[in-house]
C-alpha positions in Angstrom: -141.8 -7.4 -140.9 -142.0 -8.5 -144.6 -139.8 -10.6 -146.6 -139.0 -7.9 -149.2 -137.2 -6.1 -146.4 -133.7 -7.6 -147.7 -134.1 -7.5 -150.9 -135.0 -3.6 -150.9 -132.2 -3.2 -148.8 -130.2 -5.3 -152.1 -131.7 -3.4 -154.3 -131.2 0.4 -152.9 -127.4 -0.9 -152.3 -127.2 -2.2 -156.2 -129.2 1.3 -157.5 -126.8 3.7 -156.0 -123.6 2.1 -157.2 -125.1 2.1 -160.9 -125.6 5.6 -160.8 -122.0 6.4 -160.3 -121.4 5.1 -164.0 -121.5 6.8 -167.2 -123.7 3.7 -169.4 -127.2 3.0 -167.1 -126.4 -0.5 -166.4 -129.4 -2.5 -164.6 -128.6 -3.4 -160.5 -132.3 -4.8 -161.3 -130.7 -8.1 -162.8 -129.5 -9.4 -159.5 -132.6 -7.9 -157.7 -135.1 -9.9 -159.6 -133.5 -13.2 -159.5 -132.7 -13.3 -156.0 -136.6 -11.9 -155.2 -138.3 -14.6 -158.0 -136.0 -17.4 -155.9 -137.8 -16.6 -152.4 -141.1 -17.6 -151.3 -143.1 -14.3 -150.2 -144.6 -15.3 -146.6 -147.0 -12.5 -147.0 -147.8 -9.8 -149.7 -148.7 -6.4 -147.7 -152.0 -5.0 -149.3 -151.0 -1.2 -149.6 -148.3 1.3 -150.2 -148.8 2.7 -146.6 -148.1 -1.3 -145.2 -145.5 -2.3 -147.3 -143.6 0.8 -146.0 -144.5 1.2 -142.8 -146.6 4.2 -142.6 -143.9 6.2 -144.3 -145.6 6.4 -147.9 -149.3 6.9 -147.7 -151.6 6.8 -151.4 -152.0 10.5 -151.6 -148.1 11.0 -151.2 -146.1 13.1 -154.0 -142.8 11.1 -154.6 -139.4 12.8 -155.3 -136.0 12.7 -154.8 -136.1 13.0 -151.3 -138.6 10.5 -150.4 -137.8 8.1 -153.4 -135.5 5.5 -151.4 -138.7 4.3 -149.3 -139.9 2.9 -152.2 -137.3 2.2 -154.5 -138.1 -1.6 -154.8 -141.0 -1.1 -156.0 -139.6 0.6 -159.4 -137.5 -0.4 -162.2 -134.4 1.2 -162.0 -134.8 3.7 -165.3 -138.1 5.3 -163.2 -135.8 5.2 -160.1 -133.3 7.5 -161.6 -135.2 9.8 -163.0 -136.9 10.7 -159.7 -133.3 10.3 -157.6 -131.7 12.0 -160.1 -133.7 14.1 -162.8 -136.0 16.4 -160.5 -138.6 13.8 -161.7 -141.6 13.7 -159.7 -144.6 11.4 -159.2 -147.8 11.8 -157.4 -149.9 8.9 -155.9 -153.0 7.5 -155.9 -155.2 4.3 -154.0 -155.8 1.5 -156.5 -159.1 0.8 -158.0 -161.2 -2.2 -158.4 -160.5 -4.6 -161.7 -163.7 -3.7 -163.7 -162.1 -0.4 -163.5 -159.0 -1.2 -165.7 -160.3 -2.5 -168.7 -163.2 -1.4 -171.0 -166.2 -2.9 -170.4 -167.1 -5.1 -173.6 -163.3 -5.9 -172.7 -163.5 -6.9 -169.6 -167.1 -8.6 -170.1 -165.7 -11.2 -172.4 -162.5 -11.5 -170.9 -164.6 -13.0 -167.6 -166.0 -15.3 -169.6 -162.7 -16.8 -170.9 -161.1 -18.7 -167.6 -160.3 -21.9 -167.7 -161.3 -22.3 -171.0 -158.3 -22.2 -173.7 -154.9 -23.5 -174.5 -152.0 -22.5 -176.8 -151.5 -25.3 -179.5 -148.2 -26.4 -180.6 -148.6 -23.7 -184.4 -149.2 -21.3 -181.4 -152.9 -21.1 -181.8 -155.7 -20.2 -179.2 -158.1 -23.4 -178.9 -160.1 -24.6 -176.7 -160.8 -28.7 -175.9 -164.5 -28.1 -176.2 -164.6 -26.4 -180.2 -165.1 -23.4 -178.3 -164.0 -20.1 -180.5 -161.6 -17.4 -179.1 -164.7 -14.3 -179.2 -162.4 -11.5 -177.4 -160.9 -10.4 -174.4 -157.8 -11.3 -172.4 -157.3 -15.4 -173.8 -156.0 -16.1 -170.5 -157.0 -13.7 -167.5 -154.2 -14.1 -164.6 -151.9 -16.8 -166.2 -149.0 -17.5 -164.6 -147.4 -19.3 -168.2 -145.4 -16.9 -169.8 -146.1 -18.1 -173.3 -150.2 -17.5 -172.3 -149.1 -14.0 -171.4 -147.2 -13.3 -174.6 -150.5 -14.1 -176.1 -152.4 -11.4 -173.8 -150.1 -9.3 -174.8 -150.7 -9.8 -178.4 -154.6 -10.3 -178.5 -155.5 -8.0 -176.1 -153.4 -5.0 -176.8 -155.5 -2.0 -177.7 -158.7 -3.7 -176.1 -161.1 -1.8 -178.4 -162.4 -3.3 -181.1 -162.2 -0.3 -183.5 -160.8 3.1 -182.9 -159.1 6.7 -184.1 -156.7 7.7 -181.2 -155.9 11.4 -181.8 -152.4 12.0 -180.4 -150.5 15.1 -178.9 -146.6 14.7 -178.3 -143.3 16.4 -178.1 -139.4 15.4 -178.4 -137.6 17.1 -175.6 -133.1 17.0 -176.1 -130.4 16.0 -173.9 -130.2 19.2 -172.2 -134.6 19.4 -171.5 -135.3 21.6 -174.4 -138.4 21.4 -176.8 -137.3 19.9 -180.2 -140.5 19.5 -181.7 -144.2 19.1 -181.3 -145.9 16.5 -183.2 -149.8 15.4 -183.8 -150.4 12.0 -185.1 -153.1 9.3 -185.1 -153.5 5.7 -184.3 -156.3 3.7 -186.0 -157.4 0.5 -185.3 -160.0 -2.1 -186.5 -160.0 -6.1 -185.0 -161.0 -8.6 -187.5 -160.6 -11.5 -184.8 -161.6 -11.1 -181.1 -164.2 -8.7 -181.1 -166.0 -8.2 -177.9 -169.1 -5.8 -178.5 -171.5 -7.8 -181.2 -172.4 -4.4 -182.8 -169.2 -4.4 -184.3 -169.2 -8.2 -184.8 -172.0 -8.4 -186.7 -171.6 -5.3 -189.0 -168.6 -7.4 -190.4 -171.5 -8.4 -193.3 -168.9 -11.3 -195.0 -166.8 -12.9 -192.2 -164.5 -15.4 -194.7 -163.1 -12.5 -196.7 -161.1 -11.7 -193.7 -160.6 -15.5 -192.4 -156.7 -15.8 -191.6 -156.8 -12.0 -190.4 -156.5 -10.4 -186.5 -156.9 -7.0 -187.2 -155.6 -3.9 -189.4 -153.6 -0.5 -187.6 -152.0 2.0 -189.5 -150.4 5.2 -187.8 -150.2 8.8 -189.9 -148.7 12.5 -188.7 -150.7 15.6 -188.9 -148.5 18.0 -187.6 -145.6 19.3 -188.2 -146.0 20.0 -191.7 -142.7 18.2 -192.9 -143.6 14.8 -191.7 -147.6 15.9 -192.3 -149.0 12.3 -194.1 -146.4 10.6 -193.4 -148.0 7.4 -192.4 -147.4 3.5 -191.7 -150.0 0.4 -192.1 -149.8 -3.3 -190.7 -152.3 -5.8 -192.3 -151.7 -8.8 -188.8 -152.5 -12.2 -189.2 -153.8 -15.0 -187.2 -151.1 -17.2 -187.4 -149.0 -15.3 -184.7 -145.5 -16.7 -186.4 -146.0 -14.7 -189.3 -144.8 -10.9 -189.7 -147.8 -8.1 -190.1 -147.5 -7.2 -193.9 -145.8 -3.4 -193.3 -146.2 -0.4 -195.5 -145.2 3.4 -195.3 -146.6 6.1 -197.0 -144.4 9.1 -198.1 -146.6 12.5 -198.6 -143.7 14.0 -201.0 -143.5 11.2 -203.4 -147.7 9.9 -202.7 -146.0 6.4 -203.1 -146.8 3.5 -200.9 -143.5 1.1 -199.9 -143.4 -2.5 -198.8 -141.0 -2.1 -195.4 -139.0 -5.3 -194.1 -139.8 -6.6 -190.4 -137.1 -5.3 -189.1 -138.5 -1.3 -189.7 -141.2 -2.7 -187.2 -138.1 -1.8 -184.6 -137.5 1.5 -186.2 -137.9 4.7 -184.9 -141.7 6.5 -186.4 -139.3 9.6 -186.8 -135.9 10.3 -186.1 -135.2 11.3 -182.2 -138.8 9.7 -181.2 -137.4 6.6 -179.8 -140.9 4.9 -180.3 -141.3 2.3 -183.2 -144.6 0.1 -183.7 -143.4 -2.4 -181.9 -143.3 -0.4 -179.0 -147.8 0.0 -179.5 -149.2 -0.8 -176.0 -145.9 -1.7 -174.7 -145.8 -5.2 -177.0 -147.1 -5.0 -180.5 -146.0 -7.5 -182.5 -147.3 -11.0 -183.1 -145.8 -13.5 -180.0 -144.3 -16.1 -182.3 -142.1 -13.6 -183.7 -140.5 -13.3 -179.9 -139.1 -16.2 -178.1 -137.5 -17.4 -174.7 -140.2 -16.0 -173.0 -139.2 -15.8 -169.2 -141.0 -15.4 -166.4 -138.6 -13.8 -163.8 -140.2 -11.9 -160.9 -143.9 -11.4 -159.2 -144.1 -9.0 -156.7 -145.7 -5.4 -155.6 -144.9 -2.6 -158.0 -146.0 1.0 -159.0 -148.0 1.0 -161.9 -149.9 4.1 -163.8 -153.3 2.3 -163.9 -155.4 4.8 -163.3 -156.6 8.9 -162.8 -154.3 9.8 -165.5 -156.9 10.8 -167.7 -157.3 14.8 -167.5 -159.9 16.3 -169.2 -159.6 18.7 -166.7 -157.2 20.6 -168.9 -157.0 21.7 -172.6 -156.9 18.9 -174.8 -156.5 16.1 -172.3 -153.1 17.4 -171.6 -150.4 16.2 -168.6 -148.8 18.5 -166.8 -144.9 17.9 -167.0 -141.9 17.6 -164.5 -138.1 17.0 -164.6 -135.0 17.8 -166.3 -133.1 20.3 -166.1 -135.9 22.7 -167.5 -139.1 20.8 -165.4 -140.6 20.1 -168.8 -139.2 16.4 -169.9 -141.4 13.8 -168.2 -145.3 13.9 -167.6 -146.2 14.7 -163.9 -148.1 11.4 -163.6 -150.2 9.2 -160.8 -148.6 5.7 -159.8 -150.5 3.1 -157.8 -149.2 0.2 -155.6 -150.2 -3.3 -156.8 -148.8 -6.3 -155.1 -149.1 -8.4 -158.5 -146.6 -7.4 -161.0 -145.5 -10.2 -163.5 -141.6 -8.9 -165.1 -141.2 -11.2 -168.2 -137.8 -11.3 -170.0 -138.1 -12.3 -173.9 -135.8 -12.0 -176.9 -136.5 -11.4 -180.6 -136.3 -14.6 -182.0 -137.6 -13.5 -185.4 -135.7 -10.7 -186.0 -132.2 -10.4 -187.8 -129.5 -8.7 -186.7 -131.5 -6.3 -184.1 -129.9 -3.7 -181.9 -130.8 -5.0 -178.2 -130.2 -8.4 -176.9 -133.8 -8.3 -174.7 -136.3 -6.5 -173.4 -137.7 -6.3 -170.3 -141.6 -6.1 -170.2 -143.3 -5.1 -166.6 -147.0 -6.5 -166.8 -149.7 -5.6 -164.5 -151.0 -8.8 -163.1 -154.8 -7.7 -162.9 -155.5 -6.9 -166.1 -152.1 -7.9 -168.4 -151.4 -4.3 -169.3 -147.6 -2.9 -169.8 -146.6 -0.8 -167.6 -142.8 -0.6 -168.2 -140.6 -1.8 -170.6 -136.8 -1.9 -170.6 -134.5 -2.4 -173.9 -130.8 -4.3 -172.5 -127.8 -4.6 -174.8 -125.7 -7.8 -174.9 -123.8 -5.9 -171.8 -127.0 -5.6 -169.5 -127.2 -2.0 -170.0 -130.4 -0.1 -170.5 -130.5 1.5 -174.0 -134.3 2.3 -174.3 -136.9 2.7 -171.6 -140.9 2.9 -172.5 -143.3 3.4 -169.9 -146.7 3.5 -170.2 -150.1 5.4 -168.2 -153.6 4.4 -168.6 -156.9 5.6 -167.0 -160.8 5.1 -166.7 -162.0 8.1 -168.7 -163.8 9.1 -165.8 -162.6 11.4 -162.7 -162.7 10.9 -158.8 -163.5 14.3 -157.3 -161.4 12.9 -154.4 -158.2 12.9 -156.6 -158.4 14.3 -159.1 -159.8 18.0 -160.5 -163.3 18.2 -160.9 -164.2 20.8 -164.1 -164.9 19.4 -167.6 -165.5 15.8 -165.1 -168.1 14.5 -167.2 -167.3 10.6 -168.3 -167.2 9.3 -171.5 -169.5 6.2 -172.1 -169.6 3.1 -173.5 -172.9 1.3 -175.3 -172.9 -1.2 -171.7 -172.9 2.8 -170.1 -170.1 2.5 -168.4 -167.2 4.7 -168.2 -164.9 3.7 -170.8 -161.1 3.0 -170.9 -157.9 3.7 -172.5 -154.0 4.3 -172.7 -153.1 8.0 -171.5 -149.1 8.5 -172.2 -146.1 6.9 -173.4 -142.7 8.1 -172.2 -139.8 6.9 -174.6 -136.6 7.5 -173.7 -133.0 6.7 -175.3 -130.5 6.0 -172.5 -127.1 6.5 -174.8 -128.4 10.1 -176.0 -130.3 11.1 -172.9 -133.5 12.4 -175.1 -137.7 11.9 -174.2 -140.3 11.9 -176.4 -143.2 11.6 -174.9 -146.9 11.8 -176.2 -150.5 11.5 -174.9 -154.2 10.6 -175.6 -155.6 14.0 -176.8 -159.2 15.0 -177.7 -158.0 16.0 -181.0 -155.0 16.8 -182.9 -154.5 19.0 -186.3 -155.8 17.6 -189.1 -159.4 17.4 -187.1 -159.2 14.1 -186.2 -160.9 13.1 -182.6 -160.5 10.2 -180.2 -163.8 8.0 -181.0 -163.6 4.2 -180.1 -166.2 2.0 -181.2 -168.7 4.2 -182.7 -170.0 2.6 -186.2 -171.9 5.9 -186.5 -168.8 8.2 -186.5 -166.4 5.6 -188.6 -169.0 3.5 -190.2 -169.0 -0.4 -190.9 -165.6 -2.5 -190.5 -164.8 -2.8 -194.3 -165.4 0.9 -194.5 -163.2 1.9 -192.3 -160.1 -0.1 -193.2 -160.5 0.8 -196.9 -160.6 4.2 -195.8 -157.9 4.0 -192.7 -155.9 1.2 -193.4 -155.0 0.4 -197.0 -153.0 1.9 -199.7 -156.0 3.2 -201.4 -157.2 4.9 -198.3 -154.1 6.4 -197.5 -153.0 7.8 -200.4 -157.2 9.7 -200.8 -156.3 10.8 -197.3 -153.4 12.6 -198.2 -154.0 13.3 -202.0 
């Protein structure tokens, strides 16, 4: 009926004979370049069409229904269900205002059609027009204008505290540890709601800058204050100027770009550049490649839970049910897969990654780490959600949405899932209401983190870090 109806025949027949190996080599590789090299006649509309009536929206997928489907995930997702007791539940697709914040998504309408990428790897416009926020290029089909999405609209609020609950879980599904950490952010370039814009009160002191982020752990107590800050520029050739904080010594250290790769902690298998799936400037990355568009499974949305303490996710899989986050997938038929290497970067352990990109909004959804043998060595995948709930899907106690200033229902990431293919390990953390140390999830309050400059000397420099944890 459709012309994927090969290739998921391909693709089924190339997944089961990796999974006889020892090293998770990638039957994906073939798969994608023989799909990107056919035309698609027609792109079904649902998960229920594209298989016939055998999958339907509301459907819990496991090992025993995961073959129906099985082109429509990367093949680190497909093993875990096949193979790990990993399960996924299902939900119908939203519509695009619902995937992006709203001062996000306000601005981001506003910028089609309307800018370039300049040869120093600048956003400009022909007219003089100035970049003001949102994605620079909504639903590009130029990989180099989606390496800039990726960069310049990664976080999508313009400042925030992201209070963060996690756990490492071993090789044989065991709890390691529980951590707490936070994620703070505040945009200097590219800020969509004007509040924020205008409480910047001198605009030149921060000129050739994109935006500060530092990172800091709460809990445990040995790694309590441990924390990391990147001062970005504009020019998106140039390394973020890196620093770690340690709480034993209270000293603050000038890290190379390559840390930026690093594990936060050991066994985490999460470094910064990892943030929303792609955090590092685009010039630093290069051979950007294009190399399939399809229908995929995304976690786009009602993976926000508020329904239970702390935001939390229930979990599933392994050989103790506890290693991956019981999670909702959706079927889009607009994936964009992009291959890119690290250009910038001396010496690195991986030859490429792998980045799956939801079409609609330029989001992350998957990303896959290959060595120089085209095996998988790292996997991150990535949920998100409206932080508001459909009583048709999802539980309906503690329901109530959180707002923005426009009064609509705001948006965010909800989980990362990290995992290290040679040791077999997750760790895995989500958006949390709090976390020890009292810190809360706020985005774009001035009220709660007052004025810009405020809030990076307190968040975001060397100063402020070392008062925090004084």
């Amino acid at each position: 009926m459709f012309s994927f109806k090969h290739e998921k025949r391909m693709f089924l027949k190339k997944s089961f004979r990796f999974l006889k190996g020892v090293m998770f080599a990638s039957p994906s590789l073939f798969y994608i370049n023989k799909l990107a090299a056919k035309p698609v006649q027609r792109m079904p509309s649902s998960i229920e069409e594209y298989t016939e009536g055998k999958i339907k929206d509301n459907d819990l997928i496991s090992a025993e229904n995961v073959g129906q489907i099985a082109s429509l995930l990367d093949p680190a997702t497909f093993n875990e269900i096949r193979n790990e007791n990993r399960n996924v539940m299902l939900s119908p697709a939203g519509l695009e205002e619902d995937y992006y914040p709203p001062y996000f998504h306000k601005m981001t309408l506003e910028n089609k059609d309307k800018f370039i990428i300049d040869n120093q790897n600048k956003i400009v416009s022909k007219e003089g027009l100035k970049w003001r926020g949102g994605l620079p290029f909504p639903k590009s089909t130029k990989a180099i204008e989606i390496a800039a999405n990726l960069t310049h609209g990664s976080s999508r609020h313009d400042q925030e505290i992201n209070a963060i609950n996690g756990a490492l879980i071993d090789d044989k599904g065991r709890l390691d540890k529980s951590f707490d950490m936070v994620f703070a952010e505040q945009k200097l370039d590219g800020i969509c709601n004007p509040i924020i814009s205008e409480a910047i009160k001198d605009k030149t002191k921060y000129k050739h800058l994109l935006k500060y982020t530092s990172v800091w752990f709460t809990a445990p107590k040995n790694i309590e204050g441990l924390a990391f800050t990147s001062k970005w520029f504009k020019d998106q050739n140039k390394f973020p100027e890196l620093f770690s904080f340690n709480p034993e010594t209270k000293r603050m250290t000038k890290l190379a770009n390559f840390r930026r790769l690093s594990s936060l902690i050991p066994n985490m298998n999460f470094s910064l550049s990892d943030n929303f799936g792609f955090d590092d400037p685009f010039g630093v990355w290069g051979r950007w490649n294009i190399v399939y568009t399809g229908p995929f499974l995304v976690s786009a949305q009602h993976n926000w839970r508020p329904d239970l303490p702390n935001w939390d996710i229930p979990v599933t899989g392994g050989q103790r049910g506890q290693t991956y986050y019981l999670v909702r997938k959706q079927y889009i038929p607009n994936i964009v897969v992009v291959d890119v290497k690290p250009t910038g970067y001396r010496n690195p352990s991986f030859m490429k990654k792998r980045i799956y990109i939801d079409g609609r909004n330029m989001t992350p959804s998957k990303v896959l780490y290959y060595d120089q043998n085209h095996n998988i060595t790292k996997s991150i995948e990535i949920g998100y959600s409206q932080l508001k709930i459909d009583p048709l899907i999802q539980p309906t106690i503690r329901n109530q949405p959180i707002l923005t200033d426009l009064k609509k229902a705001d948006w965010n990431w909800s989980w990362y899932m990290c995992k290290d293919h040679r040791r077999n390990n997750i760790s895995r953390f989500h958006l949390a209401e709090s976390c020890a140390g009292g810190w809360r999830t706020i985005s774009d309050n001035l009220k709660d983190n007052g004025d810009p400059e405020q809030f990076i000397e307190k968040h975001m420099t060397q100063k402020g870090i070392r008062e925090l944890f004084s």
